[in-house]
DSSP file (Angstrom, degrees, kcal/mol; ACC not computed):
  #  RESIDUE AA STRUCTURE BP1 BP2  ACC     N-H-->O    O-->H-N    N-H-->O    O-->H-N    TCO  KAPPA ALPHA  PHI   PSI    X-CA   Y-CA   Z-CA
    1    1 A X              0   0    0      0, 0.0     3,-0.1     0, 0.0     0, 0.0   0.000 360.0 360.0 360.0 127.7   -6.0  -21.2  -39.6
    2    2 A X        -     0   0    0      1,-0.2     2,-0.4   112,-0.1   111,-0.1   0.145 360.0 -89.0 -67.7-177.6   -8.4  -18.5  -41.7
    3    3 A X        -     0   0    0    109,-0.2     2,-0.3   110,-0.1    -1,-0.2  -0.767  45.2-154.1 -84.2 139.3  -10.1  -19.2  -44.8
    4    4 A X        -     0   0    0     -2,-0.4   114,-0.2    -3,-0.1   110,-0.0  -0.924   6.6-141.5-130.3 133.1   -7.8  -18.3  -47.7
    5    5 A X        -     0   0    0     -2,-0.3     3,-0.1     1,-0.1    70,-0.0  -0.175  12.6-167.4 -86.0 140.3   -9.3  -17.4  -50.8
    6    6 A X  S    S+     0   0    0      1,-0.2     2,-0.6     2,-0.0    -1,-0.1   0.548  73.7  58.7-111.9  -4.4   -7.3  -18.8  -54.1
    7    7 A X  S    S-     0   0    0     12,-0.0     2,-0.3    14,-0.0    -1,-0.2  -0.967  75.3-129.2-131.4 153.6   -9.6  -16.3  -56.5
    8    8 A X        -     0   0    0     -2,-0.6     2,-0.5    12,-0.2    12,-0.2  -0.609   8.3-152.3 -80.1 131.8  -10.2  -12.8  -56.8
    9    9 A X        -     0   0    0     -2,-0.3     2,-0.3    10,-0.1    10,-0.2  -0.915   8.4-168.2-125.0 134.1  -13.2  -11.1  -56.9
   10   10 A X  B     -A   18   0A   0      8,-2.7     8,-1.9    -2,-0.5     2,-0.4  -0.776  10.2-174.5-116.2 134.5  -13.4   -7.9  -58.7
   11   11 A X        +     0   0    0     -2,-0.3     6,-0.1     6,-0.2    -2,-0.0  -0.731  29.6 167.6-152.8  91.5  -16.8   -5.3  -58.4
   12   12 A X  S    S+     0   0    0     -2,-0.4     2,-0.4     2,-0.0     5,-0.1   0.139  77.8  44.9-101.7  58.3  -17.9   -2.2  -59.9
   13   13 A X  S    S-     0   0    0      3,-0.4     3,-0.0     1,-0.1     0, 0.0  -0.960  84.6-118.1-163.7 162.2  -21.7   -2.4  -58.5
   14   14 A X  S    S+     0   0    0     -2,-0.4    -1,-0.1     1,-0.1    -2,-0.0   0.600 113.7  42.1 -81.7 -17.2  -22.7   -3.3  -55.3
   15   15 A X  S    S+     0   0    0     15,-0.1    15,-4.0    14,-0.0     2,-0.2   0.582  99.8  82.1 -69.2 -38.0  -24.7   -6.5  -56.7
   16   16 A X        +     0   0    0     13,-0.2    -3,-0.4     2,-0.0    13,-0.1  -0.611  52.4 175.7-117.9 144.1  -22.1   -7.7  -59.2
   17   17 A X        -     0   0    0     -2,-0.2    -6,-0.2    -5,-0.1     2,-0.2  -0.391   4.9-174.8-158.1  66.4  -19.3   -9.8  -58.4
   18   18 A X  B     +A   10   0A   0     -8,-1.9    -8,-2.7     9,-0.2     9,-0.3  -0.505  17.5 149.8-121.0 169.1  -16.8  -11.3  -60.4
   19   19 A X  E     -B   26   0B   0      7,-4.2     7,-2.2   -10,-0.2     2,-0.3  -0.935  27.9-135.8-150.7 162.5  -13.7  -13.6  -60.6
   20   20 A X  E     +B   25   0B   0    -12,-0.2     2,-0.3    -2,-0.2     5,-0.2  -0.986  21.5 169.3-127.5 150.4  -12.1  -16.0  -63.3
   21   21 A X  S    S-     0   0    0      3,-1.0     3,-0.1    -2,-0.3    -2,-0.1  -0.926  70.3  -1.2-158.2 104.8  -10.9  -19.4  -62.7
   22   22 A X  S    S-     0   0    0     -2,-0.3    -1,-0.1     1,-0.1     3,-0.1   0.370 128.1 -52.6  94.5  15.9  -10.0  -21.7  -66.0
   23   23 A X  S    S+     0   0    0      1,-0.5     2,-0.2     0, 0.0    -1,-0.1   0.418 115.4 110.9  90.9   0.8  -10.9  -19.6  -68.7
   24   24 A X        -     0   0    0     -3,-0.1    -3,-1.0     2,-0.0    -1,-0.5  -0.736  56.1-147.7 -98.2 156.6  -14.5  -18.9  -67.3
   25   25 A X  E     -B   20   0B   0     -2,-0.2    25,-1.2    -5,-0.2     2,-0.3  -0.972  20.1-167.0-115.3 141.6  -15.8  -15.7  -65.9
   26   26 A X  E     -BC  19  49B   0     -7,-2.2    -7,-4.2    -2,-0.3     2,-0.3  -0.990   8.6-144.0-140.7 138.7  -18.3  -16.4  -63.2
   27   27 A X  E     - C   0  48B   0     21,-1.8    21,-2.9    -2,-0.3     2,-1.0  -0.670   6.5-158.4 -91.5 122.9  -20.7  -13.7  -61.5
   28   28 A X  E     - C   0  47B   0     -2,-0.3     2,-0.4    19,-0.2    19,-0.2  -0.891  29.7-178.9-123.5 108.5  -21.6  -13.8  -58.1
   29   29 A X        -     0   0    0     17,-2.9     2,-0.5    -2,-1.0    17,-0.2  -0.881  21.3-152.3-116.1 128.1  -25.0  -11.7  -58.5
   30   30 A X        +     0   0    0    -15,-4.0     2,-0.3    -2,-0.4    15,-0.2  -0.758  42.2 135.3-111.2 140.7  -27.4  -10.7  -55.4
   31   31 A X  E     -E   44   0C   0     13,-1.6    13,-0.9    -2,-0.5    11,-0.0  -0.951  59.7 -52.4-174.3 163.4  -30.8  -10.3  -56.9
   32   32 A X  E     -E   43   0C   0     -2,-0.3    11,-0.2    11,-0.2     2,-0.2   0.155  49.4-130.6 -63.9 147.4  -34.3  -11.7  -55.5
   33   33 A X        -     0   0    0      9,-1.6     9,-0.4    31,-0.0    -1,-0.1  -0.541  27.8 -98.5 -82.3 148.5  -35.0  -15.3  -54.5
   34   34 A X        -     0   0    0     -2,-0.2     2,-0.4     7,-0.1     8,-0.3   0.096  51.4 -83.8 -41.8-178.7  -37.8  -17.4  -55.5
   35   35 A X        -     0   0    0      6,-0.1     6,-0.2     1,-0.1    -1,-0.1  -0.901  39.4-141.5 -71.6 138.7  -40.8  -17.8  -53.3
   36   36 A X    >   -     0   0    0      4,-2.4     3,-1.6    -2,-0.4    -1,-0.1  -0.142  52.4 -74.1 -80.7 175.0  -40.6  -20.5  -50.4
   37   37 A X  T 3  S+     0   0    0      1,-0.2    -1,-0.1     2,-0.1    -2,-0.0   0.570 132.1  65.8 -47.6 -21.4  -43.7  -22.5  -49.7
   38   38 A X  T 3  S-     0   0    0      2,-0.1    -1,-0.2     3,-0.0     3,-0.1   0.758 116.1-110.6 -67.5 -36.1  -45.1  -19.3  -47.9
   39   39 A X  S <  S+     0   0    0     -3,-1.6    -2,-0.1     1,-0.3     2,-0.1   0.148  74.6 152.9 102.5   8.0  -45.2  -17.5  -50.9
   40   40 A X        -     0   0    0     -5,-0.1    -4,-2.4     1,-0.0    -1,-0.3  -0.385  19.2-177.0 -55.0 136.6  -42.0  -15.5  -48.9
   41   41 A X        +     0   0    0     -6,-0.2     2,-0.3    -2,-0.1    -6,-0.1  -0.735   8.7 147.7-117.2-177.8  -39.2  -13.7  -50.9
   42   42 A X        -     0   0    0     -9,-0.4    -9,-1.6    -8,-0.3     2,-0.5  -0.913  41.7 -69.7 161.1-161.6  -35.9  -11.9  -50.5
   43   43 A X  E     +E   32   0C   0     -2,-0.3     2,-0.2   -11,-0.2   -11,-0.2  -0.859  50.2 136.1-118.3 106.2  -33.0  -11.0  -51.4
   44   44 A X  E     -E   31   0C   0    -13,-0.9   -13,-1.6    -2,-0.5    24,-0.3  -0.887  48.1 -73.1-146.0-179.5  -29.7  -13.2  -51.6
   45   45 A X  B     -F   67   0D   0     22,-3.5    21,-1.4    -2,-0.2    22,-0.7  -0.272  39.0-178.0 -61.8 165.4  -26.3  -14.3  -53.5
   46   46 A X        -     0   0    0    -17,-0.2   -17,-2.9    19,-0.2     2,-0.6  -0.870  25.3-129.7-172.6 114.0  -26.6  -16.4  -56.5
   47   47 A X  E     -C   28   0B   0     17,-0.5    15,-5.7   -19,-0.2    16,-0.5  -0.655  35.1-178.5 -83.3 126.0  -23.6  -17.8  -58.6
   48   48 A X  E     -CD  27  61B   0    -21,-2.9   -21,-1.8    -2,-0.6    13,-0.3  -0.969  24.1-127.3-135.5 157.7  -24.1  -17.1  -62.7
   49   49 A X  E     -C   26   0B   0     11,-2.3     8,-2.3    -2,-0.4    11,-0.2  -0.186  45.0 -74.6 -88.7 178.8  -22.2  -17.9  -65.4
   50   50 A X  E     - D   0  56B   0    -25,-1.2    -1,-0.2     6,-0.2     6,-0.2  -0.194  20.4-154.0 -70.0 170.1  -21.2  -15.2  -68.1
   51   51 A X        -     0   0    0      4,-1.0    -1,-0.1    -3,-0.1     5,-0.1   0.637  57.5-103.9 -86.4 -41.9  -23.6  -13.5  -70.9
   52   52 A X  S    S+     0   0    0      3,-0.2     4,-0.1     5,-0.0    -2,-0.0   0.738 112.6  72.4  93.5  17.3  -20.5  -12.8  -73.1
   53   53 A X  S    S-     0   0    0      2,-0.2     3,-0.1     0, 0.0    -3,-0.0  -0.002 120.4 -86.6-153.1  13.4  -20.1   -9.8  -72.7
   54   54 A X  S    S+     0   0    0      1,-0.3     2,-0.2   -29,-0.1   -28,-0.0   0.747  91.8 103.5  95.5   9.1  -18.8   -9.7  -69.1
   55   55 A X  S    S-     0   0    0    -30,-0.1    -4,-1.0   -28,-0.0     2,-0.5  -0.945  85.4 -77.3-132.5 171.4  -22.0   -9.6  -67.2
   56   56 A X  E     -D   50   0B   0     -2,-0.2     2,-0.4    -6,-0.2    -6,-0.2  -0.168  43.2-133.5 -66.0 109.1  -24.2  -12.2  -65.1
   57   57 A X  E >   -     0   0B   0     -8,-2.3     3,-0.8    -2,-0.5    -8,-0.2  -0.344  19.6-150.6 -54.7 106.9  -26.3  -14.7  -68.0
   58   58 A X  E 3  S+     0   0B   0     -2,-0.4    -1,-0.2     1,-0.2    -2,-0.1   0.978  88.3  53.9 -58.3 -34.4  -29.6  -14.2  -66.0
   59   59 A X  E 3  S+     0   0B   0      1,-0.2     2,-0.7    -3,-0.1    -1,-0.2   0.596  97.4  80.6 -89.9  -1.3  -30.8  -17.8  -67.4
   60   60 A X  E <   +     0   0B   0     -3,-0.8   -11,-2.3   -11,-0.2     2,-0.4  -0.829  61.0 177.7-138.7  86.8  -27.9  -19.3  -66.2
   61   61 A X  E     +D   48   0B   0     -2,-0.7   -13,-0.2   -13,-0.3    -3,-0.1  -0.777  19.1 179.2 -81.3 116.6  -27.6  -20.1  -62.8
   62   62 A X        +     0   0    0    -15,-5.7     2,-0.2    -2,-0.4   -14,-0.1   0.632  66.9  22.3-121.5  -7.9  -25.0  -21.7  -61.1
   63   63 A X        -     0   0    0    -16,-0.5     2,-0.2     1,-0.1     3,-0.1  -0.504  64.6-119.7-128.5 162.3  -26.2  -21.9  -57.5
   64   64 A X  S    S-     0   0    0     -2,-0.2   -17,-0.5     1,-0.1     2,-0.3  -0.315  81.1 -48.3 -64.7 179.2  -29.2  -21.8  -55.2
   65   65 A X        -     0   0    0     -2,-0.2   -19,-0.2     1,-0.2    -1,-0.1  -0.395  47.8-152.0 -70.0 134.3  -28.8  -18.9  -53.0
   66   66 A X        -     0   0    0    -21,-1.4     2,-0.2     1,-0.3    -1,-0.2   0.464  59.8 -87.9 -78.4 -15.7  -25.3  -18.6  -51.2
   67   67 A X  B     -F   45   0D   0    -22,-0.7   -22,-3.5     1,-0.1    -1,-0.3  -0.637  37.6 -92.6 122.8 167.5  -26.9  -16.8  -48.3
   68   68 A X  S    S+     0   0    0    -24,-0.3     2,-0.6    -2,-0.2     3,-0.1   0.689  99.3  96.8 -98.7 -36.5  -27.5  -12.8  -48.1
   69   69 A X  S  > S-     0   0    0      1,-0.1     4,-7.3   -24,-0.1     3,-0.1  -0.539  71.3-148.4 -62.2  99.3  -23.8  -12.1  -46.1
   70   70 A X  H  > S+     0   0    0     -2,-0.6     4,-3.3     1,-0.2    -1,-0.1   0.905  93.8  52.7  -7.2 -69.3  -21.5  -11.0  -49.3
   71   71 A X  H  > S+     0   0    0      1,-0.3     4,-1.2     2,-0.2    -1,-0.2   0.881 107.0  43.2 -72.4 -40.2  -18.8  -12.5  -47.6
   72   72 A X  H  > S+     0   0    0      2,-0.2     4,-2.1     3,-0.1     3,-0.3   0.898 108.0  63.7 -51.7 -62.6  -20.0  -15.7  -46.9
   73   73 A X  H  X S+     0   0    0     -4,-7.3     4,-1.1     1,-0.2    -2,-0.2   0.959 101.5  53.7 -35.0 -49.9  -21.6  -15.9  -50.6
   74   74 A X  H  X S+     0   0    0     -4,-3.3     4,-1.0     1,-0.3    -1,-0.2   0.843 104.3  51.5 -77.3 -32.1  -18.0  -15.7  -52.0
   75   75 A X  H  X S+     0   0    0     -4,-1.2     4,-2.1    -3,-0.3     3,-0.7   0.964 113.3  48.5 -72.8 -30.7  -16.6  -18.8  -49.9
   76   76 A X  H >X S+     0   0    0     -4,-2.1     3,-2.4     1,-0.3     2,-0.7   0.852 116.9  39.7 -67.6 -92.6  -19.7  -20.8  -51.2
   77   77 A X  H 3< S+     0   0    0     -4,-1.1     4,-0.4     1,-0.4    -1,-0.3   0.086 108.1  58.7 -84.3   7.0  -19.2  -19.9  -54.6
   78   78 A X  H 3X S+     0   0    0     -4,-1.0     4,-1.4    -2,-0.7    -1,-0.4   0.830 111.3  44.8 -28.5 -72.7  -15.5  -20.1  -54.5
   79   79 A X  H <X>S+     0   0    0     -3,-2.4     4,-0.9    -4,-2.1     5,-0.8   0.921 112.2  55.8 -38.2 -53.9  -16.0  -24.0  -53.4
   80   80 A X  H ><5S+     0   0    0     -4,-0.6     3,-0.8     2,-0.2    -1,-0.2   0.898 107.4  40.4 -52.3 -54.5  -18.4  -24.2  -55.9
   81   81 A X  H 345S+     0   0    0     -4,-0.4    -1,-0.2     1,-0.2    -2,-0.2   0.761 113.2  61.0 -81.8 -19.1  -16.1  -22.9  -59.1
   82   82 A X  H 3<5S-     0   0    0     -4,-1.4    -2,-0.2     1,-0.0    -1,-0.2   0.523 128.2-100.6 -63.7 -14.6  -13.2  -25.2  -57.5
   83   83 A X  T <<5S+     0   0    0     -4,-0.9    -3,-0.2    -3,-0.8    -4,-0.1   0.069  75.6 141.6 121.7 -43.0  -15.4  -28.2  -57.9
   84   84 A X      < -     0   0    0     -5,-0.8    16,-0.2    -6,-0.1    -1,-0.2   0.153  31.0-164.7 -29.0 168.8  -16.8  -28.6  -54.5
   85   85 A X  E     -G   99   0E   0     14,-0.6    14,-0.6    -3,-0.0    -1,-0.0  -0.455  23.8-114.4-170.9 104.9  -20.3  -29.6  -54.5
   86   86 A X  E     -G   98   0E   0     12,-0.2    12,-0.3    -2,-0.1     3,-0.1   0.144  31.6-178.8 -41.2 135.6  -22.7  -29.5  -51.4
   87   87 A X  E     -     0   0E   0     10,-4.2     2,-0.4     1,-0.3    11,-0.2   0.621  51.0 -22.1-119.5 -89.5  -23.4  -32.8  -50.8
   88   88 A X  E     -     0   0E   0      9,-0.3     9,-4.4     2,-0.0     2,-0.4  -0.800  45.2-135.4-117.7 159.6  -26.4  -33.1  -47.1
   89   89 A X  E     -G   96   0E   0     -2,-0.4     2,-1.2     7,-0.2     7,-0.3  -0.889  39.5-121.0 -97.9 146.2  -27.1  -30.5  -44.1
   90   90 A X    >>  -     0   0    0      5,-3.2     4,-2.9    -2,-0.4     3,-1.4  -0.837  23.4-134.6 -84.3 123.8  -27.1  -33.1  -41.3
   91   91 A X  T 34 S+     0   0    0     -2,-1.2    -1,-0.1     1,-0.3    -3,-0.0   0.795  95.5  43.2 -54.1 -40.0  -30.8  -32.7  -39.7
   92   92 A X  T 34 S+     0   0    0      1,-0.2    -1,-0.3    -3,-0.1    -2,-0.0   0.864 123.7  34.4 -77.4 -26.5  -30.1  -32.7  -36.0
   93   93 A X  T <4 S-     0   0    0     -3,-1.4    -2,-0.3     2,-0.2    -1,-0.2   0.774  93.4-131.3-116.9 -24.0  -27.0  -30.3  -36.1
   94   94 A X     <  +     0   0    0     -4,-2.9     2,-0.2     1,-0.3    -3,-0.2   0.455  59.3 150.1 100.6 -26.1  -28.2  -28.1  -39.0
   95   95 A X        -     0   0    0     -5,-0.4    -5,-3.2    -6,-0.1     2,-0.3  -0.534  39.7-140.2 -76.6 128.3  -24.3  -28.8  -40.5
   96   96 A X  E     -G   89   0E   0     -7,-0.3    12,-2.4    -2,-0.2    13,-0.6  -0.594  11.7-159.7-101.0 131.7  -23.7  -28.8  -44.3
   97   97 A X  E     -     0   0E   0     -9,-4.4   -10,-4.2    -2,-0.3    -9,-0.3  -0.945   8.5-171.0-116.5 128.7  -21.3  -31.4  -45.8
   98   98 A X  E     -G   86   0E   0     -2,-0.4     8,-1.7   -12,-0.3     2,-0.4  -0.665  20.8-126.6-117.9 178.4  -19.7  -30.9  -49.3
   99   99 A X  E     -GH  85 105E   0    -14,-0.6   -14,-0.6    -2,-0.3     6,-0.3  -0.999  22.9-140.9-128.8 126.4  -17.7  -33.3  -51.5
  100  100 A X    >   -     0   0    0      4,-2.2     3,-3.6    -2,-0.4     4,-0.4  -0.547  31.6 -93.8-103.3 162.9  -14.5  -32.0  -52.6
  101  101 A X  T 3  S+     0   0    0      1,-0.3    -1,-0.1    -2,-0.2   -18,-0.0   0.426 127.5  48.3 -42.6 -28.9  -13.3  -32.8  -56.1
  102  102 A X  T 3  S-     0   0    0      2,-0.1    -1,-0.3     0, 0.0   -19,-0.0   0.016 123.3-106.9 -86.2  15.6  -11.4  -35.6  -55.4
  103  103 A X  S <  S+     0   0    0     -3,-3.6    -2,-0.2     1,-0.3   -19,-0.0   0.049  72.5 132.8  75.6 -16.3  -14.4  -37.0  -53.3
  104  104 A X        -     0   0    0     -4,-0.4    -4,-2.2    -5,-0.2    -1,-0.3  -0.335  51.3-133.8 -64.8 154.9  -13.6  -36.7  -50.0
  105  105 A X  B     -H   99   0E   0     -6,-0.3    -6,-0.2   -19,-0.0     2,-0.1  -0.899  25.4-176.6-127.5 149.4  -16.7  -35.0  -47.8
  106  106 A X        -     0   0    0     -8,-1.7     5,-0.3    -2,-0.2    -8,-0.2  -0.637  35.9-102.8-173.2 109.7  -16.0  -32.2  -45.3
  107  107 A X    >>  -     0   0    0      1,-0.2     3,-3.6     3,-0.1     4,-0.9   0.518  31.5-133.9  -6.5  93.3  -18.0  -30.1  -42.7
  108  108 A X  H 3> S+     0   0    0    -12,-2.4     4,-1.8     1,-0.3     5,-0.4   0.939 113.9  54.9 -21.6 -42.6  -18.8  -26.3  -44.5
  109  109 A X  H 34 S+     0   0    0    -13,-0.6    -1,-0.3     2,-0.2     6,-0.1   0.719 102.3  53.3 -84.0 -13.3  -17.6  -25.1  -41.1
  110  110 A X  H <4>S+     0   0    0     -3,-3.6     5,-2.0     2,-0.1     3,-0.4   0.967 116.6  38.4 -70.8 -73.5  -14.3  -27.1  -41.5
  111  111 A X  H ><5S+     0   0    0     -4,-0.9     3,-1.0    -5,-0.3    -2,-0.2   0.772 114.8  56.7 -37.4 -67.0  -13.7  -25.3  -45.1
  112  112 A X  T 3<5S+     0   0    0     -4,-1.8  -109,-0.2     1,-0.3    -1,-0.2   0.603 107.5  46.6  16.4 -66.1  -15.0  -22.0  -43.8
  113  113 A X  T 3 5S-     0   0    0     -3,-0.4    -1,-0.3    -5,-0.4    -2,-0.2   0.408 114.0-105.6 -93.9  -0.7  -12.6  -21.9  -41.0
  114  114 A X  T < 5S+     0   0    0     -3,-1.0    -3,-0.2    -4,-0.3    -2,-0.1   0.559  89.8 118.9  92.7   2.7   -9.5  -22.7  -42.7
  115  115 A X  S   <S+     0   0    0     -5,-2.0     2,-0.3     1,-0.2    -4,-0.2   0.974  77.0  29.2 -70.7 -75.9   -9.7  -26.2  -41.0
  116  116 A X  S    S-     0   0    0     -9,-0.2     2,-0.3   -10,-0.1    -2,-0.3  -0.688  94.3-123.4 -98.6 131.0   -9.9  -28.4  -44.1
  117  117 A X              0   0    0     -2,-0.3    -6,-0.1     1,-0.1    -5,-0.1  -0.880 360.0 360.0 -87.9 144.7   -8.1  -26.8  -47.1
  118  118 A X              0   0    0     -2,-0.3    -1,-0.1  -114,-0.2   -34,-0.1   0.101 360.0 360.0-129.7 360.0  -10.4  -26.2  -50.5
């Protein structure tokens, strides 16, 4: 069973990305990442709330980076405006577990895949 997406996301920039889901508008914005402990950067998704005028509130961040794959960004931050909320990566397997709104915890790759429904 696929991932099926319960919001829409609408885009007139290649950067910008947005959907609304309770009476919020939320921005799904690629723009540079902090520097790691290397002093490395680069470039990836980032969930932000609105400005209030219908674009991404730079100071207001709603995420870490979602990853640099678009498409991948939009299931995170989908989970993310549903409630979800990453909860550990398990160390040995690398596998992210989130806690869905009603508590229950379940494999990212579960959610992902259409496995567990969000």
């Amino acid at each position: 069973m696929p991932w099926k997406p319960h919001l829409t996301w609408t885009s007139n920039s290649d950067t910008i990305h947005s959907t609304r889901h309770d009476g919020e508008i939320y921005h799904l914005w690629q723009h540079g990442t902090r520097p790691d402990d290397s002093g490395r950067t680069g470039y990836g998704w980032f969930l932000h709330g609105d400005d209030g005028s219908g674009q991404p509130r730079q100071d207001y961040e709603l995420s870490l980076t979602l990853g640099s794959v678009l498409t991948r960004a939009r299931q995170k931050a989908e989970l993310l405006i549903l409630g979800w909320q990453p909860v550990q990566r398990e160390r040995a397997t690398g596998r992210e577990q989130w806690r869905s709104p009603n508590g229950g915890l379940a494999l990212l790759t579960d959610l992902l895949s259409g496995q567990v429904k969000h």
